[in-house]
N, CA, C and O atoms as a MOPAC input file, in Angstrom:
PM7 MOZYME 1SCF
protein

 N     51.47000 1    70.73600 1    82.51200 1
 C     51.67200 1    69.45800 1    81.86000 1
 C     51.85000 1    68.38100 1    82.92500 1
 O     52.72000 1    68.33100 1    83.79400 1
 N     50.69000 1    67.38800 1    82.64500 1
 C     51.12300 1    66.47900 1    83.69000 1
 C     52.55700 1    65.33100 1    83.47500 1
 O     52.93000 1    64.98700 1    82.35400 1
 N     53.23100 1    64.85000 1    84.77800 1
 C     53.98000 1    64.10300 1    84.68100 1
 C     53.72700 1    62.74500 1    84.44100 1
 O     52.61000 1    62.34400 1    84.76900 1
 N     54.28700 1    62.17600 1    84.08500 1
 C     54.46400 1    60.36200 1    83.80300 1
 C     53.82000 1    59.80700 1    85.56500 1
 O     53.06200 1    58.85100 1    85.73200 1
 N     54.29800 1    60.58200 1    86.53200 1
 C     53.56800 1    59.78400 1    87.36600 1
 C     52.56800 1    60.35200 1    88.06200 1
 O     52.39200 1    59.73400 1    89.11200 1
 N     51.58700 1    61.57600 1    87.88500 1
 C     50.32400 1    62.04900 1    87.66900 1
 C     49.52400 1    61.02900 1    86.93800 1
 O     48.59500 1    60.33500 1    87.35300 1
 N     50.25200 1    61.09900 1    85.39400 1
 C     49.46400 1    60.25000 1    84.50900 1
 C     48.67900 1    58.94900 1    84.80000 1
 O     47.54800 1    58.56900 1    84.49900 1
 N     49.70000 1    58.41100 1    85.49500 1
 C     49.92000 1    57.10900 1    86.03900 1
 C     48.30200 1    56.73800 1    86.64100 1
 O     47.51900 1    55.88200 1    86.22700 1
 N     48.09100 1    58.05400 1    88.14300 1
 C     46.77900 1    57.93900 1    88.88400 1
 C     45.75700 1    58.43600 1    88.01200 1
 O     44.79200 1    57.68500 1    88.14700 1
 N     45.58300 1    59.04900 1    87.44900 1
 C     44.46600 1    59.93700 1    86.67800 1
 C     43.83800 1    58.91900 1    86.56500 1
 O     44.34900 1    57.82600 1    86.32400 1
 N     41.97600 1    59.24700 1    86.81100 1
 C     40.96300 1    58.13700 1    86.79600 1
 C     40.41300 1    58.19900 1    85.39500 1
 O     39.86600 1    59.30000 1    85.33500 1
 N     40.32200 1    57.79400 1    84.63000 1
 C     38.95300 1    57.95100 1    83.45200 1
 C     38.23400 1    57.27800 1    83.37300 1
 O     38.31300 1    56.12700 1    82.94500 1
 N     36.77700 1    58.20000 1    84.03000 1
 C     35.33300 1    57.08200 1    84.20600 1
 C     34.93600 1    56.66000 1    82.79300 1
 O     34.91200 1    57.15800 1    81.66700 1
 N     34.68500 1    55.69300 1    83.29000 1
 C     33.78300 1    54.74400 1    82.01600 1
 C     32.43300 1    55.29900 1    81.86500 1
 O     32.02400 1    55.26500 1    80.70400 1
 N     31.82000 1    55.68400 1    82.53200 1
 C     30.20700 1    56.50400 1    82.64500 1
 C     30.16200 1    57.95300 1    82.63700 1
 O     30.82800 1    58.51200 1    83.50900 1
 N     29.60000 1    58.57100 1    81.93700 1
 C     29.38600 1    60.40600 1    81.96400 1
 C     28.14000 1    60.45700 1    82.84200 1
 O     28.01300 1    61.56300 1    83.36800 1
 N     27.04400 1    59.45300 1    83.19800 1
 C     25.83500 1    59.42900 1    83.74400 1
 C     24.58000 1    60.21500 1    82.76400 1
 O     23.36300 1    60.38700 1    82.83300 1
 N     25.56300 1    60.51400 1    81.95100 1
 C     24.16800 1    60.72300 1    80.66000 1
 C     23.59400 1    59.70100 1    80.63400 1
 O     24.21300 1    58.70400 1    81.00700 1
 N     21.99500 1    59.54600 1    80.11800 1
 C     20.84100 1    58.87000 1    79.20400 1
 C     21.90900 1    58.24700 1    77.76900 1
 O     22.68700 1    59.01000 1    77.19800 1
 N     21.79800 1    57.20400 1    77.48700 1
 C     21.93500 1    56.86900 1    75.84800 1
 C     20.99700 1    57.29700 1    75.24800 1
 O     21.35500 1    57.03100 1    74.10100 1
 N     19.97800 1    57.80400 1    75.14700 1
 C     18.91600 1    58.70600 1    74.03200 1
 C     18.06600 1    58.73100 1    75.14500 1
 O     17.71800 1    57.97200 1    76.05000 1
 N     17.77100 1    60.34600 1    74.59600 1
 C     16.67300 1    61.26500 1    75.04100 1
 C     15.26600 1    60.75700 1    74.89100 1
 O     14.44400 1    61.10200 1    75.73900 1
 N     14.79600 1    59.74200 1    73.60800 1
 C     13.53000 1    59.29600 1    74.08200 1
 C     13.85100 1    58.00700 1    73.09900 1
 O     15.02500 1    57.82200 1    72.77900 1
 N     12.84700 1    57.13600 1    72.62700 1
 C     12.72500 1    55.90400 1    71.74700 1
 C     12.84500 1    55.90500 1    71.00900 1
 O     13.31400 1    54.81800 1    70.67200 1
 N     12.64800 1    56.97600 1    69.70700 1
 C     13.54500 1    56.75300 1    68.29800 1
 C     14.85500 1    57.21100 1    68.45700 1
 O     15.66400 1    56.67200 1    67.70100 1
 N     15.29200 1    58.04700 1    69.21900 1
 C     16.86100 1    57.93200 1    68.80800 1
 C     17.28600 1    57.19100 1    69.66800 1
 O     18.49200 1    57.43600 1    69.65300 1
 N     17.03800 1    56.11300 1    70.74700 1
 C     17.53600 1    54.94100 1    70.46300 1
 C     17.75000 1    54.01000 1    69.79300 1
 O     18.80000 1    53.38100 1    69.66500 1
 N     16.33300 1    53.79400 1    69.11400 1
 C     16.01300 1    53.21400 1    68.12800 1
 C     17.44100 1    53.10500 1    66.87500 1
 O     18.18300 1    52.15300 1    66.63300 1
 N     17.40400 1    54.37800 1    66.32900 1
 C     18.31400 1    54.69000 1    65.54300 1
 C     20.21500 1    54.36900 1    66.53200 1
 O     21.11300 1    53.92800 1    65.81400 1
 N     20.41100 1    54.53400 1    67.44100 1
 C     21.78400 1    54.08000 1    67.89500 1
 C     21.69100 1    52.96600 1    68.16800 1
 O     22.78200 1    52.64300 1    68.63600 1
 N     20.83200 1    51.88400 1    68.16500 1
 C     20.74700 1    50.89100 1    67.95800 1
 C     21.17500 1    50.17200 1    66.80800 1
 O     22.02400 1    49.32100 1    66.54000 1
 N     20.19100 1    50.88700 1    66.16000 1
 C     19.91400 1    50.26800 1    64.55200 1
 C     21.28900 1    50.27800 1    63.84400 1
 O     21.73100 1    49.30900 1    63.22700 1
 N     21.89600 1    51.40600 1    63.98400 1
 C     23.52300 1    51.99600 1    63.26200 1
 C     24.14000 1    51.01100 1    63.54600 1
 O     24.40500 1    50.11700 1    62.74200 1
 N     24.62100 1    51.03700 1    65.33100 1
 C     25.57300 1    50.31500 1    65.94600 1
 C     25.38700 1    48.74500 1    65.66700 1
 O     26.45800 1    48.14100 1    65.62200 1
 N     24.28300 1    47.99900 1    65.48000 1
 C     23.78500 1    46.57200 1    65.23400 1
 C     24.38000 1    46.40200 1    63.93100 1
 O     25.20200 1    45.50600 1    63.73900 1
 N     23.90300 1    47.46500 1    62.72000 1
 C     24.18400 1    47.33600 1    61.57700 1
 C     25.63300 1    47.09300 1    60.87200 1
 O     26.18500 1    46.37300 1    60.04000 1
 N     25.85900 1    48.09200 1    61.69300 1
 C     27.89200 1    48.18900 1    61.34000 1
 C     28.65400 1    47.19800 1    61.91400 1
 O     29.74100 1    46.98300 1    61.37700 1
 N     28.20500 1    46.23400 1    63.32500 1
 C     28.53000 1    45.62800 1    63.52800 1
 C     28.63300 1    44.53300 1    62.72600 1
 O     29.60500 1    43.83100 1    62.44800 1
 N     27.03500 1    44.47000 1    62.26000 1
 C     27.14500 1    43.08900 1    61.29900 1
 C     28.03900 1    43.09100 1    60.08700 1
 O     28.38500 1    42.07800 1    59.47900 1
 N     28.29000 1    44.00500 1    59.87300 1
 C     28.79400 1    44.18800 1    58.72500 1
 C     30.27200 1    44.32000 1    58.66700 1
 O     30.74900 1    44.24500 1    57.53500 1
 N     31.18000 1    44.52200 1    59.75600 1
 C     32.28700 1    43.99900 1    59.73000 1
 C     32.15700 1    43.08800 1    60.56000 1
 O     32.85600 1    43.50400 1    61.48400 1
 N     31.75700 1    42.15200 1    60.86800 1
 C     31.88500 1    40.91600 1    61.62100 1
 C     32.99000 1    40.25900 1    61.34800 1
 O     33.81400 1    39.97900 1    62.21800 1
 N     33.11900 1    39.93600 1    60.05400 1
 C     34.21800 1    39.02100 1    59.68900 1
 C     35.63600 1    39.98800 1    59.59100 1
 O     36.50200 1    39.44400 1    58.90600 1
 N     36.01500 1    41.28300 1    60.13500 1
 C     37.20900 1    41.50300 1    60.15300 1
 C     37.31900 1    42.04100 1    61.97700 1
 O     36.74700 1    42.85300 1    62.70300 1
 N     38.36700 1    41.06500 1    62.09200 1
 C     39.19800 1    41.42800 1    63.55800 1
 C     39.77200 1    42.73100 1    63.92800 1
 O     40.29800 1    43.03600 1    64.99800 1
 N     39.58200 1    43.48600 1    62.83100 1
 C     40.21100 1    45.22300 1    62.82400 1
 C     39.47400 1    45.83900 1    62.91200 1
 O     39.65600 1    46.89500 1    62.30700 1
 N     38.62100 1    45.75800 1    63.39600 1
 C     36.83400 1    46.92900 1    63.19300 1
 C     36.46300 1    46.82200 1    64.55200 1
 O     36.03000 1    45.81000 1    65.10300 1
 N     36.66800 1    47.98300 1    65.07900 1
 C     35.85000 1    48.39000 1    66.12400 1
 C     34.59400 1    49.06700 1    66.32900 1
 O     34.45200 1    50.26300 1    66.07300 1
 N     33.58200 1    48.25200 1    66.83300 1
 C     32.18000 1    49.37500 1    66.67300 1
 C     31.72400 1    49.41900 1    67.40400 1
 O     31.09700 1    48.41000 1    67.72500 1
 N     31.66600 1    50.55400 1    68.22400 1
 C     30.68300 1    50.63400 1    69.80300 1
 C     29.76300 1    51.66400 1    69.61700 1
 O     29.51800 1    52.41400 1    68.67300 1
 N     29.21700 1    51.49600 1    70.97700 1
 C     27.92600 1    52.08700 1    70.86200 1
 C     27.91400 1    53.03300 1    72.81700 1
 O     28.17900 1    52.61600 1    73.94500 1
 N     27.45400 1    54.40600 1    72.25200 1
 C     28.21100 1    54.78400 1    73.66900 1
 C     29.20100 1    54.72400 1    74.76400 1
 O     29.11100 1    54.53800 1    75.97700 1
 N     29.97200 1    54.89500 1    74.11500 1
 C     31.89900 1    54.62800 1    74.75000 1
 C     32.39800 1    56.12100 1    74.82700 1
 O     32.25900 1    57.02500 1    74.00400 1
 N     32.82400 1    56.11800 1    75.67100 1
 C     33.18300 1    57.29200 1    76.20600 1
 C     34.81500 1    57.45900 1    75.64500 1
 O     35.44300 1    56.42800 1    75.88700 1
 N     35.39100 1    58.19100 1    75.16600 1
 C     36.11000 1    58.25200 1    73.96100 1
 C     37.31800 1    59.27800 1    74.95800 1
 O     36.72400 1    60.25400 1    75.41500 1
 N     38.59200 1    59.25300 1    75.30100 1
 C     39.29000 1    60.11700 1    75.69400 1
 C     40.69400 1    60.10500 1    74.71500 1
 O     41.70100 1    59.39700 1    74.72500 1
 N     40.26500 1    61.20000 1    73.90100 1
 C     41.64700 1    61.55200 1    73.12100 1
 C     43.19800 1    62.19300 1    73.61700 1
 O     44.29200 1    62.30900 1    73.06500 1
 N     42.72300 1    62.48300 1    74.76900 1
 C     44.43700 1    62.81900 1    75.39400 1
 C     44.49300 1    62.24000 1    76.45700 1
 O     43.60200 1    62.07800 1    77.29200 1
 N     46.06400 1    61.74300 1    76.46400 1
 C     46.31900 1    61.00000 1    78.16900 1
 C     46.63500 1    62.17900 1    78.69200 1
 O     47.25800 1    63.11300 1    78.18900 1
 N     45.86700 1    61.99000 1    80.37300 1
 C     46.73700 1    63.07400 1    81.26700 1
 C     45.70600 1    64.16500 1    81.52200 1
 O     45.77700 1    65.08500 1    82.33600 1
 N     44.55300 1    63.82100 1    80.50200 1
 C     43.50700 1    65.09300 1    80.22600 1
 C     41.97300 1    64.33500 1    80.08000 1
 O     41.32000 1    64.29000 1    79.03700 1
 N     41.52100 1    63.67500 1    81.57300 1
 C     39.85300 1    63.15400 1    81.20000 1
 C     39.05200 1    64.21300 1    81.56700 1
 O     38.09200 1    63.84800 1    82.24600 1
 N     39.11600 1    65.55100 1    81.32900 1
 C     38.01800 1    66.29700 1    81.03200 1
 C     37.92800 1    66.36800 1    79.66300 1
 O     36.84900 1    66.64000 1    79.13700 1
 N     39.24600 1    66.09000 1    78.80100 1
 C     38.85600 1    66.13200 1    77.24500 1
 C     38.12700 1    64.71300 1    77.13000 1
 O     38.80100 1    63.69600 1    76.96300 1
 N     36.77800 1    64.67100 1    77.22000 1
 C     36.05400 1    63.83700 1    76.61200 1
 C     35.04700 1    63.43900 1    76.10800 1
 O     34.11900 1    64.06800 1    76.61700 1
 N     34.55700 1    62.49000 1    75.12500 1
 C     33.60700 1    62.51400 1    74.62800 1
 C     33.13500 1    61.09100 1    74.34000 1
 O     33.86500 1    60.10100 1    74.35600 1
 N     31.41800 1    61.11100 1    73.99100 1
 C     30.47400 1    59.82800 1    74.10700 1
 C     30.01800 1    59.78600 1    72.61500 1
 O     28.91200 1    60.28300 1    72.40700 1
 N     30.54700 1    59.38100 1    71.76800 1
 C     29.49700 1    59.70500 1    70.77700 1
 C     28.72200 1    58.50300 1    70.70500 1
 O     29.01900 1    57.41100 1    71.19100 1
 N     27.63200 1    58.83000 1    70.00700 1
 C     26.25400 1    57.13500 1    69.90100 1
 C     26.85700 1    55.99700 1    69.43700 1
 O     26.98600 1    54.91200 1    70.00300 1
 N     27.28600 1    56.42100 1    68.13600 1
 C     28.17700 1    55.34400 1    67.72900 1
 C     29.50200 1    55.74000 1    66.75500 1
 O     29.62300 1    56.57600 1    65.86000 1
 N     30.55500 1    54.63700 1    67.40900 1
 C     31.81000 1    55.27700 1    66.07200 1
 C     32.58900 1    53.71500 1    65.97800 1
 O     32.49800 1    52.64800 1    66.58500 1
 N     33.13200 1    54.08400 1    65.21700 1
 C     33.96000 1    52.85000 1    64.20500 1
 C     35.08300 1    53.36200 1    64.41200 1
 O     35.29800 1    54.57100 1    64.49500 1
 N     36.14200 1    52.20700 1    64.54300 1
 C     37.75800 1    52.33600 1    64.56300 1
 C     38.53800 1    51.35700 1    64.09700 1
 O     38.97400 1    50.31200 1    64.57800 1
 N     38.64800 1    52.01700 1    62.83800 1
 C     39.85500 1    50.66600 1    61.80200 1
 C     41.06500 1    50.17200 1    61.95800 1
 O     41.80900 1    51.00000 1    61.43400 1
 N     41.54600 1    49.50700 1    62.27800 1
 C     43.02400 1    48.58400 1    62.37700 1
 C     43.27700 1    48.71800 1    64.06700 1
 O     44.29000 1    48.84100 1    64.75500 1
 N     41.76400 1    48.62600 1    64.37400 1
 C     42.30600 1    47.89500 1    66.01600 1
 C     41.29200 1    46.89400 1    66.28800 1
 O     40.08500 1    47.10800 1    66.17300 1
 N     41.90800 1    45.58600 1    66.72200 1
 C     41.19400 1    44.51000 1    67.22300 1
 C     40.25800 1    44.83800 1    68.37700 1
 O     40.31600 1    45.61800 1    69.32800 1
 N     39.09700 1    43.67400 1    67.79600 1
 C     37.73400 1    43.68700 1    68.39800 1
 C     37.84700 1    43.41500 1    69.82200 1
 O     38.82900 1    42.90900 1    70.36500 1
 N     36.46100 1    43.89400 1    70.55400 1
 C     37.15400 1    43.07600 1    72.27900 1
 C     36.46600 1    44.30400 1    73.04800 1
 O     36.33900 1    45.41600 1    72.53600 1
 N     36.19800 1    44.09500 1    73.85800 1
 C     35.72700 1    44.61100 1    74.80100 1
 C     36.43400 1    46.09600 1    75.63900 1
 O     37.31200 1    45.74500 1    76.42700 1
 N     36.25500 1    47.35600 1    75.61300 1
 C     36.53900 1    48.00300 1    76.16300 1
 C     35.96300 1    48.62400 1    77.09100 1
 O     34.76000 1    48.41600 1    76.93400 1
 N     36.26400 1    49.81100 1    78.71300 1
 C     35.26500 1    50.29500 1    79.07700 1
 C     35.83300 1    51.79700 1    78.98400 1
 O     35.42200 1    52.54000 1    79.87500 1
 N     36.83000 1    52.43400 1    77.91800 1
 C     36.34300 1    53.35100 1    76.96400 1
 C     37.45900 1    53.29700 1    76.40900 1
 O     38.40700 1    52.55400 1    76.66000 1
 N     37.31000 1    54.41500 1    75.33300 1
 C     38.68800 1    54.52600 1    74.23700 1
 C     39.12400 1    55.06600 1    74.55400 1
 O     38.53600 1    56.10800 1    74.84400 1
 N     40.81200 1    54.96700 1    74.89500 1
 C     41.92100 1    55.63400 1    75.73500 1
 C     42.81700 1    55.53500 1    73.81200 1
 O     43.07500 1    54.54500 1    73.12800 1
 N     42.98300 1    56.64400 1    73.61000 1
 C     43.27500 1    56.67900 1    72.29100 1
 C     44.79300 1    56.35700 1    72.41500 1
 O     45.37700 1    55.58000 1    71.65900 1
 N     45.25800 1    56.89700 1    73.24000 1
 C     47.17000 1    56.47900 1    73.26300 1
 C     47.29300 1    55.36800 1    73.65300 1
 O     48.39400 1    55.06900 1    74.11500 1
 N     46.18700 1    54.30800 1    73.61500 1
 C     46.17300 1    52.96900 1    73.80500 1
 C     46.13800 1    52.13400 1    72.37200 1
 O     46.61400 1    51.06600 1    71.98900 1
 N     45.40800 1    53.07000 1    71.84200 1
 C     44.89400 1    52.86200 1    70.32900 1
 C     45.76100 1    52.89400 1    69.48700 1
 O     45.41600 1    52.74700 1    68.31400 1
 N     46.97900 1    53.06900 1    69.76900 1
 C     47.57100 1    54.08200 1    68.22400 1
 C     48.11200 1    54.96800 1    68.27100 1
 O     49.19900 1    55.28100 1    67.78600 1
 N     47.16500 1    55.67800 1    69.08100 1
 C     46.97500 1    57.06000 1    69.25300 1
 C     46.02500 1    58.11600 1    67.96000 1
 O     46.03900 1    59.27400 1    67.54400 1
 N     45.05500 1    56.46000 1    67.65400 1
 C     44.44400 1    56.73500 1    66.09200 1
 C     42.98000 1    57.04800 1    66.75000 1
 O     42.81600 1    56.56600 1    67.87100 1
 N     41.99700 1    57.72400 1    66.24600 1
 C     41.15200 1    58.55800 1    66.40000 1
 C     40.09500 1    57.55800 1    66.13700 1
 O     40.56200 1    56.72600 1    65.35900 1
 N     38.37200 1    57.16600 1    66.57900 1
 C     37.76500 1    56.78600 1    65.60700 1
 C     37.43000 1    57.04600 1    64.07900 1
 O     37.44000 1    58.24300 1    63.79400 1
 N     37.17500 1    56.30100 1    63.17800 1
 C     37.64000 1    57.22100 1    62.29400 1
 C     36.25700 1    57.63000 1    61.78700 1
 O     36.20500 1    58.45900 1    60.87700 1
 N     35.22400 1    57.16000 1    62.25700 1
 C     33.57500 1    57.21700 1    61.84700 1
 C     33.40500 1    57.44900 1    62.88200 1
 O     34.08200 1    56.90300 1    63.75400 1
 N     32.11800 1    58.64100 1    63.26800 1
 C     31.51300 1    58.80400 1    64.42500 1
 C     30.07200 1    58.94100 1    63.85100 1
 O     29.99100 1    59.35400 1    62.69400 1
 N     28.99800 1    58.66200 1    64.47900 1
 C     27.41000 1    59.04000 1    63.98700 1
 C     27.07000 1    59.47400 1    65.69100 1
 O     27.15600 1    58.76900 1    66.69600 1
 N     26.62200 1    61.04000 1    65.53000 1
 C     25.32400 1    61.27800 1    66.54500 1
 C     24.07900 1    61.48000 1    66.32700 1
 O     23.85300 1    62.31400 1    65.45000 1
 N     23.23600 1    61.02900 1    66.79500 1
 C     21.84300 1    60.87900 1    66.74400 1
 C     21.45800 1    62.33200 1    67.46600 1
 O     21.60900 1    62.55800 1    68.66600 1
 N     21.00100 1    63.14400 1    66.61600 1
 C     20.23100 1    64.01800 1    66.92700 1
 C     18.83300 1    63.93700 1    67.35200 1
 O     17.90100 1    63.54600 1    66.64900 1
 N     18.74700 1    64.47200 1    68.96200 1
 C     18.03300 1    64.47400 1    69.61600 1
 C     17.13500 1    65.71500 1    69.91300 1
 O     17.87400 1    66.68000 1    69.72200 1
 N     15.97600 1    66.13400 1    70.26400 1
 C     15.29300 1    67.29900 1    70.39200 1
 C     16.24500 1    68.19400 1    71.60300 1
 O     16.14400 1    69.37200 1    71.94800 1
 N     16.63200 1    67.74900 1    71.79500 1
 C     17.49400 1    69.62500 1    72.39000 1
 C     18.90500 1    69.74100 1    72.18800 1
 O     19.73500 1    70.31500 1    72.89400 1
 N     19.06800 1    69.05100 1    71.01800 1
 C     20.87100 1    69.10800 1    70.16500 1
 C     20.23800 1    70.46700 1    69.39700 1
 O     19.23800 1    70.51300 1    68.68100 1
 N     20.91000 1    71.27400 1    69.67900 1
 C     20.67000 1    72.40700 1    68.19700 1
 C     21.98300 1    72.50800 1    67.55400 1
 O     23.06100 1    72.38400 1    68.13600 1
 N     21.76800 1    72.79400 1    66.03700 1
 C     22.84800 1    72.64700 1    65.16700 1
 C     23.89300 1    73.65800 1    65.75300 1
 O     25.00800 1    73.27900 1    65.39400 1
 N     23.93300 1    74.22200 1    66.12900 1
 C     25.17800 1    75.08700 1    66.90500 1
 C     25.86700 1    74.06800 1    67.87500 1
 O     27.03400 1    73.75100 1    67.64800 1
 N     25.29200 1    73.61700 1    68.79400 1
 C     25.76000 1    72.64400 1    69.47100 1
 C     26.44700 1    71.27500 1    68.68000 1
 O     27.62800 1    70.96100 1    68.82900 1
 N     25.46700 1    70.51700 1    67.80400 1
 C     26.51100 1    69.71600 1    67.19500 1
 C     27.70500 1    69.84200 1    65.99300 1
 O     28.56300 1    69.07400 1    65.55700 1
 N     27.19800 1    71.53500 1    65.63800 1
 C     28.30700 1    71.84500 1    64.96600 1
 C     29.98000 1    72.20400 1    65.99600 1
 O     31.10800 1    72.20800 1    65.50400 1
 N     29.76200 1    72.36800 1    66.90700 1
 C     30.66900 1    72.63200 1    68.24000 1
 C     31.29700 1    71.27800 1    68.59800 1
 O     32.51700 1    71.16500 1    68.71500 1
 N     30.53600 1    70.35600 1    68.75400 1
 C     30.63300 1    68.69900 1    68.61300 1
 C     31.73300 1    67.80000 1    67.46200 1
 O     32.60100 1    66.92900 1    67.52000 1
 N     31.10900 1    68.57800 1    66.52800 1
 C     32.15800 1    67.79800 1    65.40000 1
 C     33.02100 1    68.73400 1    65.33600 1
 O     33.99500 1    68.18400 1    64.82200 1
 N     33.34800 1    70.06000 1    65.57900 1
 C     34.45200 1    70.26900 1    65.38300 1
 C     35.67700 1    69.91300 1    66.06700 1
 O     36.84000 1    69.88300 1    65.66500 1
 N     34.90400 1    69.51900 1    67.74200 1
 C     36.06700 1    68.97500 1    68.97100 1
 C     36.13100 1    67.52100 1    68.24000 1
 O     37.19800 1    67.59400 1    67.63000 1
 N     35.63400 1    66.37800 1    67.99700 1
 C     35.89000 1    64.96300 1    67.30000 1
 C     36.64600 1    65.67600 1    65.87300 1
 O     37.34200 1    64.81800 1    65.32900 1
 N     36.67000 1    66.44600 1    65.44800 1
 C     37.35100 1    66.89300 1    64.09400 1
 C     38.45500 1    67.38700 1    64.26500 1
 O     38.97100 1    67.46400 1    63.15000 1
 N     39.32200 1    67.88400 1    65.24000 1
 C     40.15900 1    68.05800 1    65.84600 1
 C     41.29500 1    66.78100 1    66.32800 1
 O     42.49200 1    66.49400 1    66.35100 1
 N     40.19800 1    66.38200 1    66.61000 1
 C     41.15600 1    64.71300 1    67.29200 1
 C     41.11400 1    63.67500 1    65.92300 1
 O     41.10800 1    62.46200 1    66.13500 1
 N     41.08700 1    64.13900 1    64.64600 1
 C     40.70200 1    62.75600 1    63.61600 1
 C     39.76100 1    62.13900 1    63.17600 1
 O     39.83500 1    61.19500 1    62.39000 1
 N     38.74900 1    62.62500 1    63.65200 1
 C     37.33200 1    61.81500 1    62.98700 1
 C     36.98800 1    62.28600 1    61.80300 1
 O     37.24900 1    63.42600 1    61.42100 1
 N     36.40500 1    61.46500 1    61.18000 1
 C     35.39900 1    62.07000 1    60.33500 1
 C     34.11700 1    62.20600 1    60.93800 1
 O     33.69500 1    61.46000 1    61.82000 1
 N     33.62100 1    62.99100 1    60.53900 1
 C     31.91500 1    63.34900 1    61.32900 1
 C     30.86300 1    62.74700 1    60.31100 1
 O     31.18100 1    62.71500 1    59.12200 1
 N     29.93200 1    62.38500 1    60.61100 1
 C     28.63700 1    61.70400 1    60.45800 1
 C     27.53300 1    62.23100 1    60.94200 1
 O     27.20800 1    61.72100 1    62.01400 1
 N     26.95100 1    62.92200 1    60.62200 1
 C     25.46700 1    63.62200 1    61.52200 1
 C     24.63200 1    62.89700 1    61.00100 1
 O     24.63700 1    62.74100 1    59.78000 1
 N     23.51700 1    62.14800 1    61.98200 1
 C     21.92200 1    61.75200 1    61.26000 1
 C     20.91700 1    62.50600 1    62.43300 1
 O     21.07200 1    62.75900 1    63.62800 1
 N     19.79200 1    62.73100 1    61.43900 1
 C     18.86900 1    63.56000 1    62.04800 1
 C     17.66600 1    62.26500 1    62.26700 1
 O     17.03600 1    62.02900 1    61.23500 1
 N     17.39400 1    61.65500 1    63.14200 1
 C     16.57000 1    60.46000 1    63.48300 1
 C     15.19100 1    60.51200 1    62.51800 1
 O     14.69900 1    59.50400 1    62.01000 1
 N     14.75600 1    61.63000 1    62.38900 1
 C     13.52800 1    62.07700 1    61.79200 1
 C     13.35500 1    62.19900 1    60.17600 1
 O     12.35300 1    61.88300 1    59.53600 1
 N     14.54900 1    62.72000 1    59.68500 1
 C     14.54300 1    62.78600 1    58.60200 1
 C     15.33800 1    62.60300 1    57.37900 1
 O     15.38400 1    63.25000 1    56.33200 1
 N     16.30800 1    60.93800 1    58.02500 1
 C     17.45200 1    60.46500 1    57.00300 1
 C     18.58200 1    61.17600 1    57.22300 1
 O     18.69800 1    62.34400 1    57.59200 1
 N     19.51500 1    60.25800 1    56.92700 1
 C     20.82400 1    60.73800 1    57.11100 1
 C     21.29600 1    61.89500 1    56.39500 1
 O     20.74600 1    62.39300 1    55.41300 1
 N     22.43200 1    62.31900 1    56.99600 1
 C     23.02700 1    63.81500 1    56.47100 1
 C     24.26300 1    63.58400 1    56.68400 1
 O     24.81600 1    63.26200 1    57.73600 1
 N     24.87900 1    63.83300 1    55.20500 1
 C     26.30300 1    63.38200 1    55.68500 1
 C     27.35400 1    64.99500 1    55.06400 1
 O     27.10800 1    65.58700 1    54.01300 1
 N     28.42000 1    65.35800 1    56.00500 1
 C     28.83900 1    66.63600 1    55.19300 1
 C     29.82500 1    66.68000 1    54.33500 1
 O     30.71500 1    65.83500 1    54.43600 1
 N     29.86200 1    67.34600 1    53.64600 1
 C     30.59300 1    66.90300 1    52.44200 1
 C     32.56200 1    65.86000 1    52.56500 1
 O     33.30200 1    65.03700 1    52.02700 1
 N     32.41600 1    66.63000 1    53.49800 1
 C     34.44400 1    66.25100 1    54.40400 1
 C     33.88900 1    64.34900 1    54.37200 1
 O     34.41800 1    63.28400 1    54.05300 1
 N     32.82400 1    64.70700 1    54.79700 1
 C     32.59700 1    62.97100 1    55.77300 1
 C     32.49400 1    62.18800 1    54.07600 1
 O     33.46800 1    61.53500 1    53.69900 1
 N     31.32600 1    62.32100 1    53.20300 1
 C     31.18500 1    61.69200 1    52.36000 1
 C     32.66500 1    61.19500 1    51.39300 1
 O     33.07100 1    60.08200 1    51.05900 1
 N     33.08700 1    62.29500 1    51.20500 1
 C     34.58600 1    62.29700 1    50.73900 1
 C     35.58800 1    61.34400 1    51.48500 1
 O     36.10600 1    60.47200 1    50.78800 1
 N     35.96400 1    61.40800 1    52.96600 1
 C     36.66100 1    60.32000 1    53.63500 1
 C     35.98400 1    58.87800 1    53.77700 1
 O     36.80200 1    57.95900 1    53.75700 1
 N     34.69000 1    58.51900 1    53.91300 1
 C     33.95000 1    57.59500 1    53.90400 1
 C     34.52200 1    56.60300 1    52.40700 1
 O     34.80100 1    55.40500 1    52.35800 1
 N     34.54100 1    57.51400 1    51.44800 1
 C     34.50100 1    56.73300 1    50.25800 1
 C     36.02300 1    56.05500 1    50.07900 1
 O     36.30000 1    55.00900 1    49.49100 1
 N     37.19700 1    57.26400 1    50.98500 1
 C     38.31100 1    56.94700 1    50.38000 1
 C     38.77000 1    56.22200 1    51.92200 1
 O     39.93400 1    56.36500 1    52.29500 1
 N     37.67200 1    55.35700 1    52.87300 1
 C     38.44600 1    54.06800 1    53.74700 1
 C     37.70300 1    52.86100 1    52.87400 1
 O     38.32000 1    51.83400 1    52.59200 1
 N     36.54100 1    53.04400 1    52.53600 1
 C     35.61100 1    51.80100 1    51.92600 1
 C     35.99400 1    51.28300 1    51.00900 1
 O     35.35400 1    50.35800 1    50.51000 1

């Protein structure tokens, strides 16, 4: 367990040096999401919506981390971050995540994916770029009961 003044130095990069999408439609599509949702809470100061942010759910611990394409985070003001340090947050989770499935995500892998963001509070969101959204039943159910 790290100490309060470990904590203190611990670096958490803003960059994983991943690609944001593997080729032009699933950019396309983390585009399209992240533009969309934006517009659409525009007018509330409590909506956070980014688009590749590197997401660290425990202080003390930046190997626990994660990028998703795009996620939403309710009752924290808008503004610029260079990633989500969640015990900064609240300690509140995004509460929407969408990954864009890409040709070498296999469903084992993003089922492995949402279960680590499902762990920390999310609801999960899967879209398959190719063939319309897919939402799983947990997600449709929490979706309805923040909206």
């Amino acid at each position: 367990m790290p100490t309060s003044t470990d904590v203190a130095q611990i670096t958490y990069p803003q960059s994983d040096g991943q690609p944001i999408a593997d080729n032009t439609k699933q950019f396309r599509w983390i585009v399209t999401i992240q533009g969309g949702l934006d517009a659409l809470f525009r007018a509330d100061p409590q909506v956070v919506v980014a688009g590749d942010l590197l997401w660290y759910p425990i202080e003390g611990h930046p190997e626990t981390c994660m990028a998703p394409d795009v996620m939403v985070a309710f009752g924290h003001p808008k503004g610029d971050r260079g990633s989500y340090l969640q015990w900064e947050e609240g300690g509140i989770a995004p509460q929407v995540v969408f990954e864009i499935r890409s040709p070498g995500n296999t469903i084992a892998m993003q089922t492995r994916t949402s279960s680590k963001r499902s762990a920390h509070g999310t609801i999960w969101n899967r879209r398959n770029g190719s063939s319309g959204p897919s939402y799983t039943p947990r997600c449709r159910t929490r979706l309805a009961s923040i909206g």
